[in-house]
N, C-alpha and C positions, 0 to 999 in steps of 0.2 A: 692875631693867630700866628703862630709857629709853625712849622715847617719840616719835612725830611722824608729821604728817600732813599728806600735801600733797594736792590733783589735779592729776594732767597735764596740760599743756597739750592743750586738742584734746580733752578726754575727761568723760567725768562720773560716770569711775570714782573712787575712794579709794585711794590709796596711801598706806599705812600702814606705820612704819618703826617696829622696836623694834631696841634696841641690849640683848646679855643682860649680867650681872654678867662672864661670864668675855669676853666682847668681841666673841661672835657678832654681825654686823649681820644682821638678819632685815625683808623686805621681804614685805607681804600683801596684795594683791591680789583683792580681790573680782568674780568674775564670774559671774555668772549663765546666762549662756546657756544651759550645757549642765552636764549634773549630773558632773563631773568637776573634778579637780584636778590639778595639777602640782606637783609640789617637785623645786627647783633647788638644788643646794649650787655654789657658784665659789669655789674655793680661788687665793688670789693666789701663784699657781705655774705658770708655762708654760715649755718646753722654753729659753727663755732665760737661764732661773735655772741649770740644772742644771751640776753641776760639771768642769771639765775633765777629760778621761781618762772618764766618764761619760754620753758625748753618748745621746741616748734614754733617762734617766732616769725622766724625767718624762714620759713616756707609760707607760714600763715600769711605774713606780707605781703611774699609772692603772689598770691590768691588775691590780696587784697589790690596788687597793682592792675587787676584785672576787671576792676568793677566802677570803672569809669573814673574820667579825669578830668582836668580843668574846664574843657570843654565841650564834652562827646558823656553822654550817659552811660548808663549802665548798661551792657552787651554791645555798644556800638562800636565799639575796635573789634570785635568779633565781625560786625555785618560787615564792617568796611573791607576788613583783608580777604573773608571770603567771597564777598562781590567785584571783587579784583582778581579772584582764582586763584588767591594763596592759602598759605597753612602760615600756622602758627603757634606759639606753645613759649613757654617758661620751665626753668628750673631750679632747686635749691641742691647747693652745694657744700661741701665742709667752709670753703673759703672764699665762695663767690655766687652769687645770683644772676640768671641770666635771662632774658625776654629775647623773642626774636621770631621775622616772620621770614617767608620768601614769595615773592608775586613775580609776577610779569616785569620787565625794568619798567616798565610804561608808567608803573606805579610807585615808583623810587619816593618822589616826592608825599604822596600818600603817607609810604611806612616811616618817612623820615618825623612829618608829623604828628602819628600815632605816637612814636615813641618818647617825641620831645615832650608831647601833651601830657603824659603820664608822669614822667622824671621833673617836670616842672611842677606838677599838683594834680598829685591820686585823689579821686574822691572818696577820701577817710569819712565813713557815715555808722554812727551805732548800726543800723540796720545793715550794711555791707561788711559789717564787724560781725554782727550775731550768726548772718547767714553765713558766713565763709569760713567762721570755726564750726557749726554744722557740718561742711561739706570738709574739710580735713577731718574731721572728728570718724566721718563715712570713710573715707580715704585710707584712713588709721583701721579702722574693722577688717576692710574690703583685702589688705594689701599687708598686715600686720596680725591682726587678734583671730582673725578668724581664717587664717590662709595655714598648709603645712611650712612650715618652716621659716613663719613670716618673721622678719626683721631678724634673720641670719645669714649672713654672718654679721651683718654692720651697725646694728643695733645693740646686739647682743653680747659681742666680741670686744667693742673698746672700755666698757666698765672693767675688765679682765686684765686687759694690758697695759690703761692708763689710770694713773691718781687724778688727774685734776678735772674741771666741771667742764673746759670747752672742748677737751679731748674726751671724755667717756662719756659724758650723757647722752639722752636720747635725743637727735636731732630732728626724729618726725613729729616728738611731742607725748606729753602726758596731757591727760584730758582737762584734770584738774589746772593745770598752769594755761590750758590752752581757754578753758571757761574763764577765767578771771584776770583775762587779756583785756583791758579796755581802750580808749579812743586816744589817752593819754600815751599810753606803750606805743601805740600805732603813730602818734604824732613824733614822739620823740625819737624813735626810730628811725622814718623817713629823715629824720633833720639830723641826725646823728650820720648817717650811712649812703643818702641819695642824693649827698652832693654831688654835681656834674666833676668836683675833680676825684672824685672817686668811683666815676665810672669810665670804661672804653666803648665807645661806640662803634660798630665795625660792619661797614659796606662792600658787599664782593658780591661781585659781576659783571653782568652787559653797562658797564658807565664810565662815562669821559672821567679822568681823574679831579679836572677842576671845574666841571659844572655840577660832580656831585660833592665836591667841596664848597661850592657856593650855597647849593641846596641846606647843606649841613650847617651853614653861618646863619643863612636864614632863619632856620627852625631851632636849632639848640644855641646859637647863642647871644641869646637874649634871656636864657635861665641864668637867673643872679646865683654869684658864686657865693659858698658857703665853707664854712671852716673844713677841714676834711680829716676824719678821726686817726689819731699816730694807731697804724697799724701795729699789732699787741701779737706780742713772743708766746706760741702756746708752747714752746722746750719746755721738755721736761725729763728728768735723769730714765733713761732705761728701766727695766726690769731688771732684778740682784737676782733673782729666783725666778724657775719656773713658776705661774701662777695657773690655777685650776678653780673652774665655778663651773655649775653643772644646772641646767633647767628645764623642767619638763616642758613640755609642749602637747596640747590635748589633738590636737590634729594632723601630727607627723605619723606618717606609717610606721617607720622607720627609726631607729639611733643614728645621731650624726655628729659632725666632731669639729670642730674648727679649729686651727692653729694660725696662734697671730705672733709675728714679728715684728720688729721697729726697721724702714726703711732707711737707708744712708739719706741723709740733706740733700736733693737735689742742686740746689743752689750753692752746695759750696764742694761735693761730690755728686757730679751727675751721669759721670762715669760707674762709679760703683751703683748708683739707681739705676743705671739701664742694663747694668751686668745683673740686676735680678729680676728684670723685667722681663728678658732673656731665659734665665733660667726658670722662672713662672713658664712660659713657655714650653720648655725643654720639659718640664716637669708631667705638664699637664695637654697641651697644646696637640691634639691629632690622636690617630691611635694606635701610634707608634711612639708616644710620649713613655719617660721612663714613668710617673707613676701608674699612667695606666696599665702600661703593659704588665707592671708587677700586682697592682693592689685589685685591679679588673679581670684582666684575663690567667695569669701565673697566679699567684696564691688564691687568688679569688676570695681577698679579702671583703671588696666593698664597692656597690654597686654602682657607685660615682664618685669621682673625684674632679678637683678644681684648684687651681693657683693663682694667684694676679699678685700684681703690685699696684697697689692704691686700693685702699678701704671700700672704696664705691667700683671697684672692677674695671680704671681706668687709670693707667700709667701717668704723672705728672698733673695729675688732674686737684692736689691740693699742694701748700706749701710743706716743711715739718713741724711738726711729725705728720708720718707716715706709715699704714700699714703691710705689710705683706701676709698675705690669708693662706690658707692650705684646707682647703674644704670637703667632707668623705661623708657619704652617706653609708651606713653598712648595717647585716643583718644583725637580729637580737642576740643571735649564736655566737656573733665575734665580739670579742671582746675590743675595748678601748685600745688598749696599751699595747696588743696586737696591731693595731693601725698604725698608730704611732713608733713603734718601734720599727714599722715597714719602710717608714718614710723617712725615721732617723738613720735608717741603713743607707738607704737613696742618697739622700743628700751627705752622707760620710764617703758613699765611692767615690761623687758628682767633686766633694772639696778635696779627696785624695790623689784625683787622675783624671778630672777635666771632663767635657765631653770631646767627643771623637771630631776633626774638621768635618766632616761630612752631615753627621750629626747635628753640629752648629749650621752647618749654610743651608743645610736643609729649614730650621726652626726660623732661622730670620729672614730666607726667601719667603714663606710663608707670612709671615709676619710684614714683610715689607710689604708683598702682595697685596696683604688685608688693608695698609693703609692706604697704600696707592686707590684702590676701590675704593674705600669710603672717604676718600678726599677730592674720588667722581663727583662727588653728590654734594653739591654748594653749598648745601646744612652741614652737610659733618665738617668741611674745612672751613667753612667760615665760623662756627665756634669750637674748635677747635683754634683759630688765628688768634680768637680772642681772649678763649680762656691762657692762653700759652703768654699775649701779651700782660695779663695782669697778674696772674698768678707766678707764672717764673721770668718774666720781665722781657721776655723775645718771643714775637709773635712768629720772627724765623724760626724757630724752633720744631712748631708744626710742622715744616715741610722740611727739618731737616731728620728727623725724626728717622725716616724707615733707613737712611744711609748710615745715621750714628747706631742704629740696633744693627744693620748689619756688618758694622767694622767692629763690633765685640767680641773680644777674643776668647779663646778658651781658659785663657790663666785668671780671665775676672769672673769668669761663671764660678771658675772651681772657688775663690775668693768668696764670690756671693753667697754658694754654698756651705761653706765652714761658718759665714756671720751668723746662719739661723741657726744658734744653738738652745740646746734644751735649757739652760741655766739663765734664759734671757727671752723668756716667751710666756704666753698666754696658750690656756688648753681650755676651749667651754664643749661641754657634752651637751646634747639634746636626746633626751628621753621620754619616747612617748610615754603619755597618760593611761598608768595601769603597768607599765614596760616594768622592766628588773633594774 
């Protein structure tokens, strides 16, 4: 086992980094506040990876890591974390998968074992295969086919903006690829993607740094190490051309409109990614944001509006590509190109003349506010630590986060602004069934 120890910028906590023999990166986290811990596993796997003919794998998976393991049946990691007094849950992401519970510290060793148990051998069974593409197949109706405006803008939006299969397909699944999923996909999968060096494991809170690093040798490392897949380039060239696709939807009240853009590379411009993170913000953020005040209350084009950077509504939360959204729901009366030309005024003042300093310290107090609060709460920053340590390679990051959005100046918003131009964007309409 490896070794290292940094603090975060901004903090006077200790971040403590081991690396195991078979290649687990493991991240420990000391916090006191409250007698409670967190364990995060991040498996470097999101619905990006998954294979053609197969789209919704990778969340399928996820369900699947849920229905017992080498040696706890089926629902029993559910009894155990809540007869401990904890929560717990999963996620599927563009570029990463993640498990994680939080209890009592009392039960550190508990959740260490849960999660070793699984990452060592899911119990892959036909029967926990048939049921659990059943219950995504629900999942998919519940949350997509049968919802207003299901799977918009992030379903719907990257066939528009992107050519290739890991950037625009559907990442929750087609039914047909998800039925003819067998025990072989599921095998080869887990052996492909769940090797211990291709995940980070991440414990924060009430815990000595090296008694829960001992806990952590115990339980994970003795999962034999496995090849770990050369992580795959999804670049791909921009947009030449605005692009336009339109679809109806039987259960939206409403027309609505999405606008997608290509993100700067965090990783090699992270400066210019948090100048639009910022500007999403500026854009849309309160209701004193410029598009509201123009497209909601002044022309009274459209009855909501929305901006982010990142495809799933969360800044750095994938590697590149990356999207930027711009989202409007508006009456049958207004037309499209009325929207859009609202917004392409906005963002031509926004790249001409900056926003105002007051304007700025107003959007990233606000902002930094919002992360300070949700990095109260041990689940948002402890995955948060972890998605940050695997996906852009510094778990510092997380916490330095609300200072680098607040030192963003006015000259990179106006920057940020001029990049989303019409000649290098995605435009999808949503039109109710029956609508004009």
């Amino acid at each position: 086992m490896t070794s290292s120890v940094t603090a975060p910028q901004g903090t006077s906590e200790v971040l403590a980094r081991r690396v195991l023999d078979n290649g687990l990166r493991v991240l420990l986290v000391p916090d006191p506040a409250a007698p409670v811990v967190g364990v995060a596993v991040h498996v470097d796997v999101g619905f990006r990876s998954e294979p053609e003919g197969r789209t919704g794998f990778a969340h399928l998976f996820e369900h699947l890591m849920f229905q017992g393991s080498e040696s706890l049946e089926k629902l029993a990691h559910f009894r155990h974390v809540q007869s401990s007094g904890g929560v717990f849950n999963g996620s599927t992401h563009q570029d990463y998968t993640n498990y994680f519970e939080v209890l009592p510290s009392a039960a550190l060793e508990r959740a260490l074992f849960l999660e070793a148990d699984r990452l060592r051998a899911p119990r892959l069974t036909q029967e926990n295969l048939r049921n659990q593409v059943d219950v995504v197949k629900e999942e998919i109706r519940l949350n997509v086919l049968n919802r207003p405006y299901g799977g918009f803008p992030w379903i719907l939006l990257p066939p528009v903006l992107y050519d290739t299969y890991p950037n625009a397909h559907n990442g929750y699944g087609d039914f047909t690829d998800l039925e003819q999923a067998d025990l072989d996909d599921a095998a080869a999968f887990f052996d492909a993607y769940y090797a211990p060096g291709n995940a980070v494991l991440t414990v924060v809170g009430d815990i000595d740094v090296e008694d829960a690093a001992t806990l952590v040798e115990k339980h994970f490392g003795d999962i034999p190490a496995r090849p770990v897949p050369a992580r795959p380039s999804f670049a791909e060239p921009p947009p030449d051309r605005e692009r336009r696709d339109a679809v109806i939807d039987a259960h939206a009240p409403l027309p609505a409109l999405a606008l997608g853009y290509r993100l700067p590379d965090p990783a090699t411009d992270l400066d210019g990614y948090l100048a639009h993170a910022v500007l999403a913000s500026l854009l849309t953020d309160g209701e004193a944001a410029r598009l509201t005040q123009r497209l909601v209350y002044g022309d009274q084009l459209v009855t909501d509006v929305s901006a982010s950077a990142g495809l799933m509504g969360a800044p750095l939360d994938a590697r590149d590509p990356d999207t930027f959204t711009i989202t409007a729901v508006h009456p049958a009366t207004i037309h499209t190109d009325r929207v859009v030309a609202a917004v392409d005024d906005e963002l031509a003042r926004l790249a001409a003349r900056g926003p105002d300093a007051e304007e700025l310290r107003r959007v990233t107090a606000r902002w930094a506010s919002s992360l300070h609060r949700e990095h109260d709460r041990l689940m948002s920053r402890m995955l948060a630590l972890g998605a940050a340590e695997l996906v852009q390679g510094r778990a510092e990051l997380a916490d330095e986060l609300p200072g680098r959005l607040a030192a963003v100046e006015p000259a990179a918003v106006a920057a940020a602004a001029g990049a989303l131009r019409p000649d290098a964007r995605a435009i999808l309409t949503v039109t109710p069934e029956g609508g004009a």
